[in-house]
C-alpha positions, 0 to 999 in steps of 0.5 A: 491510550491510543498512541499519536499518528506518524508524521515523519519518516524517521518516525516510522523507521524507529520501531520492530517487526513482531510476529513469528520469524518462522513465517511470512506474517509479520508487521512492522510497529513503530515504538513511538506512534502508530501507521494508518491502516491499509484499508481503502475505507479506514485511510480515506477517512483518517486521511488530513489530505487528499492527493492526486498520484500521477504516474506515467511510464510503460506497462510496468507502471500500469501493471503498478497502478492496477494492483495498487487499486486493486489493493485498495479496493480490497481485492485478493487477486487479479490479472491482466495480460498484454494483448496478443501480436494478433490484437495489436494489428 
């Protein structure tokens, strides 16, 4: 029996981390319901909403919009760099 979707925070935070406390692979579980998966295809199709996500700030919130897409997207690696003082002339 597949257990219903989370809908609230409190939710979420009722679970357990399993895995092996040795490494770095472990996943929280809610007890109670269960976390849409990160994947860009798995979410978007499972999603009730569509949402606009703005976020405006310096290259640090650049740098954050670019590796949440490239997440999404599936990537496992990506880089980016600020331009040079030469290329800012």
């Amino acid at each position: 029996q597949s257990l219903p979707r989370c809908k609230t925070q409190q939710d979420i935070l009722d679970g357990n981390q399993q895995g092996s406390p040795d490494t770095f692979d472990r996943e929280w579980v809610p007890n109670s319901c269960r976390l849409v998966p990160l994947n860009p295809f798995t979410w978007t199709d499972h999603s009730k909403c569509q949402v606009t996500i703005v976020l405006i700030g310096d290259s640090h919130i650049r740098n954050l919009f670019t590796a949440t897409v490239n997440g999404l997207r599936g990537s496992s690696a990506f880089a980016e760099a600020h331009a040079g003082s030469e290329d800012k002339d």
